[in-house]
N, C-alpha and C positions, 0 to 999 in steps of 0.2 A: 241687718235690716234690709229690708227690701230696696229697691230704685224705687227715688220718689225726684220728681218732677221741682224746678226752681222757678221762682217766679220775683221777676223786676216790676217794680211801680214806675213807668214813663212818664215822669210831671215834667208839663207842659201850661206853667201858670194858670189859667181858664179852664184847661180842658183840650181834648185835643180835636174835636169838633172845630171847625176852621168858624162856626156861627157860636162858638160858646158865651163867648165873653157877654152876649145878648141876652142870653136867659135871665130870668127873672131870681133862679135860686145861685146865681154863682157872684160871687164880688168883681167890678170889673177891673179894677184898680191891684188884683193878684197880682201881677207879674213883679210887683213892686213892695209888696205885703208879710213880711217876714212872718207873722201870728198866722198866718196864714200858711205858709209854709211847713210852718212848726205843727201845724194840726195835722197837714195830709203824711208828713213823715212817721208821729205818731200814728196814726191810723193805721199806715204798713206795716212799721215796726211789731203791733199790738196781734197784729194777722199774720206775722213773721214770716214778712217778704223777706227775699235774700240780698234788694237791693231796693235802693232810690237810685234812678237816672234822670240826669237833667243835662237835656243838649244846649248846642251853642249855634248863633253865630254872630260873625264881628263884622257886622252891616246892617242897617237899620233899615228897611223897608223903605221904597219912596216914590212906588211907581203910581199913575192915577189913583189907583184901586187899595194902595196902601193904609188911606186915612180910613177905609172901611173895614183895617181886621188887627186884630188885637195881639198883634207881634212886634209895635214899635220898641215896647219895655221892657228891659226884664235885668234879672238879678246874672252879673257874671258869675258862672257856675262854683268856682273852686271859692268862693266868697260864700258863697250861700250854700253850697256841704261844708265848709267849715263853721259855721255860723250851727246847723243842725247838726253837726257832730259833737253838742254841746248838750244837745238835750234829746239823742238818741245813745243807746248804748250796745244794740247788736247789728241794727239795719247796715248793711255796706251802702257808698256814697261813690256813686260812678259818675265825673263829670266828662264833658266833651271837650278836649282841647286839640287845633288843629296842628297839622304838620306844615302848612303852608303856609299859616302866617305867627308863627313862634318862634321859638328858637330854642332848642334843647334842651340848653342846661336852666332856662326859665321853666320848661315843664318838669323837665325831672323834679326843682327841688321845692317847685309847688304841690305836687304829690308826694313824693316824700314829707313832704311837712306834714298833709293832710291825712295822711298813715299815720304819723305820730300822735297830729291831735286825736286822730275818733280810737287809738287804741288798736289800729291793723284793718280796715273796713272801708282802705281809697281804692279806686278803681280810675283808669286810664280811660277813655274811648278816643282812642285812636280814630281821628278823621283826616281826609286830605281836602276836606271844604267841597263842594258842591253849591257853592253860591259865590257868582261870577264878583256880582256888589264889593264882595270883600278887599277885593284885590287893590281898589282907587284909595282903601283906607290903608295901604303899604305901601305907597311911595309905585305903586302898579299902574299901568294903563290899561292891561287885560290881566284876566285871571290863567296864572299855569295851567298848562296842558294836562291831560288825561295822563300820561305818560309817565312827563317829569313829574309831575306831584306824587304818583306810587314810586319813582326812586329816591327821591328824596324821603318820603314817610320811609322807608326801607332800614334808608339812614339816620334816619330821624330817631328812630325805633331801636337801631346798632350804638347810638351815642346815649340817648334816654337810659339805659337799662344797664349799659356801661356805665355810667356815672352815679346810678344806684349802686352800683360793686364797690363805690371808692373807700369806703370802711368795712371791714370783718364784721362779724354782731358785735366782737367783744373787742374794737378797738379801744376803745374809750375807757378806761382805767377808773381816771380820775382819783387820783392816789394824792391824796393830801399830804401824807407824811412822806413821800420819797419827790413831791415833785412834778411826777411825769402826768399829764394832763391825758396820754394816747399812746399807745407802742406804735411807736414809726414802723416798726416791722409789719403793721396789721394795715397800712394806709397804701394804696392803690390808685397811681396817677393813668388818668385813661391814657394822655397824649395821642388823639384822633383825630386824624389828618385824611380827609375823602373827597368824594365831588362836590359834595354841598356843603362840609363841615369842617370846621378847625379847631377842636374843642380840649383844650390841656386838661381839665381838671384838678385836683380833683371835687367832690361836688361838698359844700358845707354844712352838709346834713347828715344825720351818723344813718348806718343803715336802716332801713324801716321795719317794724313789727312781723311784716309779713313778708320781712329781705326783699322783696320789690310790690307796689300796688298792683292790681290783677290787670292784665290788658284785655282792653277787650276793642271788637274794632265789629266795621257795619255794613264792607263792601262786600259786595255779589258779583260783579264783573269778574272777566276770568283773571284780570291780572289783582284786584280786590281779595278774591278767594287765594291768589298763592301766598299773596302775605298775610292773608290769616293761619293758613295754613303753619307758614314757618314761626309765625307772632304770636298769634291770636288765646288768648284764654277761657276768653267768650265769644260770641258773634252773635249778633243781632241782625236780622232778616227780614225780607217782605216777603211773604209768599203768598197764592193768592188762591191754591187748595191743598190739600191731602199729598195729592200725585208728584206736584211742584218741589213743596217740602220736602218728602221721599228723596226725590232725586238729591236737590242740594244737600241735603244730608249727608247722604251716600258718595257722595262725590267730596265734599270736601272734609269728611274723616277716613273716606278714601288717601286722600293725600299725605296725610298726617306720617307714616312711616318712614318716607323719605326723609324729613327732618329728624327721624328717630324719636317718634312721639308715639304716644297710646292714644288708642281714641276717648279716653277718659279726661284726657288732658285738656281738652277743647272741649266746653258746651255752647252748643248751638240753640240758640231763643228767639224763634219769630216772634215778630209783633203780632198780638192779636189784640184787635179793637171787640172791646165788649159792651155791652147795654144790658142791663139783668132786670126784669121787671115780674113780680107776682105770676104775672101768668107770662104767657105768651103775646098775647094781643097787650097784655099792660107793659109790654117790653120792647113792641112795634110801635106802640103809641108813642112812648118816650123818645124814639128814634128818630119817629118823621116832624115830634116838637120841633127838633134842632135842625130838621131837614125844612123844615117850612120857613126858617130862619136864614137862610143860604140865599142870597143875594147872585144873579146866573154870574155875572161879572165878578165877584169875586170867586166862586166857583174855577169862571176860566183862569185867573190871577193865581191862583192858587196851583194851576194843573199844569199852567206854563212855567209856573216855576220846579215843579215838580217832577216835571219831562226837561229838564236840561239847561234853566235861565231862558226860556223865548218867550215874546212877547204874541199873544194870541187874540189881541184885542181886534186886528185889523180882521179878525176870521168871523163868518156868520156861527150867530151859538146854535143853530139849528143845523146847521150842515156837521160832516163828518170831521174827526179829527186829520187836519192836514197833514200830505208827510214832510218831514221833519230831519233835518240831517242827522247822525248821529252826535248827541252830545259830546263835546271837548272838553267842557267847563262844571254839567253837573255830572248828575250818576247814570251810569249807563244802563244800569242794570234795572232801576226803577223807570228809566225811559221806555227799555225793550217789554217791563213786565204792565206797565199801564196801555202802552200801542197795541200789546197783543190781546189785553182787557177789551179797549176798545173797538178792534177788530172783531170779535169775539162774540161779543153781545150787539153789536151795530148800534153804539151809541154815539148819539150827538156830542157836538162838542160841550156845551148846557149839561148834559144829562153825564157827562164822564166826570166835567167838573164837579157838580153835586154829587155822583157816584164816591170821589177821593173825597169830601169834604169832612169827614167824619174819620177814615183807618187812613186816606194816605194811602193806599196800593196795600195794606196787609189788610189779613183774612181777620173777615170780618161773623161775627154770631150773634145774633138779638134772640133771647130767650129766658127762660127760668134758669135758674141757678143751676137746677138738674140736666138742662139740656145745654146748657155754656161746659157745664165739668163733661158731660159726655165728649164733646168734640174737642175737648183740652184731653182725654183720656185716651181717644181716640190716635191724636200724632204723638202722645207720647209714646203709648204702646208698638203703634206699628213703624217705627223708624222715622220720623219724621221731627223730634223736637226732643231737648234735654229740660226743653222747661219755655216760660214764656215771660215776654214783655208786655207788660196789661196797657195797653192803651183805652181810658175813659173819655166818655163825651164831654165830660162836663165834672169840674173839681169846687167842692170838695163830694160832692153828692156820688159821681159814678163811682168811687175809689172805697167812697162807704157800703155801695150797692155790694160791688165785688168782694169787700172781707167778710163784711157781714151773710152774706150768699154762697157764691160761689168758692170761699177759700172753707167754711166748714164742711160744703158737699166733698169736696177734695179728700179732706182730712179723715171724712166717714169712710171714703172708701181705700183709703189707707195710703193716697198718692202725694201726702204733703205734710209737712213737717206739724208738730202742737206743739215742740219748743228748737229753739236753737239748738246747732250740735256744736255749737263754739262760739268763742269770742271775735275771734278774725271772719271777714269775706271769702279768703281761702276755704278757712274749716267748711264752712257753712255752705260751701260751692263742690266742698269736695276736692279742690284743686293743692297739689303739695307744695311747700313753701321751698322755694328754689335755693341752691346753693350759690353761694357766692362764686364766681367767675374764678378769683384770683388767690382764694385760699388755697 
């Protein structure tokens, strides 16, 4: 069979429009809404996406501009893919859990669990947090450095995965008539002992369907890219053309050898934000709805947090974006690629806020179904993407635009799947199921 192209549903409760929750076609009350949930996961599933993803994080919004955006609430992730791995049956369930403020052997065997229940179809997203907030909710006064937070993930990532090794597939017997519950011979005590960790083992969950859930991670920074590099079994990107994508592509399955890896082993999935409308102009109209929705102030609330945790209010929204030390606390890599947006097009600070209000710094297409598959066809074929992360304006509406549109133009032209090719998030990624460390 040919290479075809994989494609994630990024639900983001409302929509990922920073003005969604406002519209008049979406529920505002999502974040919080399981039947709600349950419908957009069918939806993907029905379009045979090869994932749901649902990010995190663990701080509640609370600056002036907070009570004006629809991010106070929401469903802890590995709760709510569990909750929907009950009533989907091939969709994978990728949640966000951080390295910064967890603890290991807490993720390992939260994932693991959640391999069990959906039947092989959990998925890791490795983050080190980009949201300083988080930090006063752990015992923190400031949020970890740029640094130590990629050493720690490192090890974070060396413990997690070890701790998935602690049973063979076939430890577990469970022999009635002789007794033995597990061959001790098949049971593997990590005992890891590092910078950040101390972690005995071993972990109380038997190995997972798919001998470890798939990892996937989101940095772009140089030192982001080498631990996907040696980690990563997805990534997740902003890029913000053709040219951009190319490179990081090129570059970081470039690296891939050195850990002794193929470049098959890593797919790379930029975000792409889409709008699909009949026409053209019915697909611009839709756009500038949710753009005419955009409050400038939350615009800039949004862009400050977006470039690194800074506070942007004290700046005129008509003047230029100020500069800006390099972030310590958020991403770097989304700082460097919004400044140089910025610079780029000479936009105001107003006008860069409402520019991110809608993709967030990933490449953005408003069009017919035919003209969105062109430009998805486009970085597939010429080196630029293994597939894509759909980001919608507005849920449940944009996520029905996209299956119902743009996943059949796909399919016509032969670049995306009409049924599953397996049970598991492996199969169906194409990715092989890992051996056990210690057999």
């Amino acid at each position: 069979m040919s290479r075809q192209l994989k494609l994630g549903a990024f639900l983001m409760a409302t929509g990922h429009h920073v003005a969604a929750w406002r519209h008049p076609d979406v529920p505002a009350n999502a974040g919080l809404d399981f039947a709600h949930y349950k419908r957009l996961a069918q939806i993907a599933e029905a379009a045979k996406f090869d994932t749901l993803f649902v990010a995190d994080s663990v701080a509640a919004p609370t600056h002036d501009i907070a009570s004006r955006m629809a991010r106070s609430d929401h469903f802890e992730p590995l709760t709510l893919l569990s909750a929907l791995s009950a009533v989907t049956e091939h969709i994978g369930l990728i949640a966000t859990a951080t390295t910064s403020y967890n603890e290991p052997y807490h993720v390992a065997r939260k994932f693991a669990s959640l391999d069990h229940l959906s039947g092989g179809r959990a998925g890791w997203n490795l983050v080190t947090s980009d949201n300083a907030a988080e930090a006063q909710n752990f015992g923190r006064d400031e949020h970890i450095g740029h640094a130590e937070r990629y050493s720690r993930a490192r090890e974070f990532h060396q413990v997690v995965t070890g701790l998935w090794d602690s049973w063979q597939d076939d430890a577990f017997i469970r022999d009635k008539a002789s007794g033995a519950y597990y061959d001790p011979e098949k049971l593997h005590v990590l005992d890891h002992v590092g910078e950040h960790f101390k972690v005995k083992g071993p972990l109380n969950v038997a190995r997972s369907p798919q001998g470890q859930p798939v990892i996937v991670q989101a940095g772009s920074s140089e030192t982001g890219r080498e631990l996907a590099a040696q980690t990563a079994e997805v990534v997740f990107t902003a890029q913000t053309s053709l040219a951009s994508a190319q490179a990081f592509y090129a570059d970081l399955k470039g690296r891939l050898p050195k850990y002794g890896r193929s470049a098959d082993s890593l797919k790379i999935m930029p975000g792409v934000f889409v709008v699909v409308g009949q026409t053209e102009a019915d697909a611009q109209e839709k756009c500038e709805t949710f753009q005419q929705l955009v409050e400038p102030e939350v615009g800039v609330a949004l862009l400050g947090r977006m470039l690194g945790n800074f506070d942007l209010s004290k700046y005129p929204l008509d003047g230029p974006l100020p500069e800006l030390p390099l972030t310590d606390s958020g991403q770097q890599s989304r700082q460097k690629l919004l400044t140089e947006l910025a610079g780029r097009e000479h936009l105001t600070l107003a006008e860069l806020g409402r520019r991110i209000a809608g993709g967030r710094g990933h490449y953005s297409v408003v069009g017919t179904p035919a003209q969105i598959a062109d430009r998805l066809q486009e970085w597939f074929e010429q080196g630029a993407a293994d597939g894509f992360n759909v980001l919608v304006p507005h849920l449940p509406g944009g996520l029905e635009d996209f299956a119902n549109g743009v996943v059949p133009e796909l399919q016509r032209r032969g670049l995306f799947r009409t049924e599953y090719e397996g049970r598991t998030l492996r199969q169906n990624l194409g990715l092989a199921r890992p051996d056990n460390r210690f057999a």
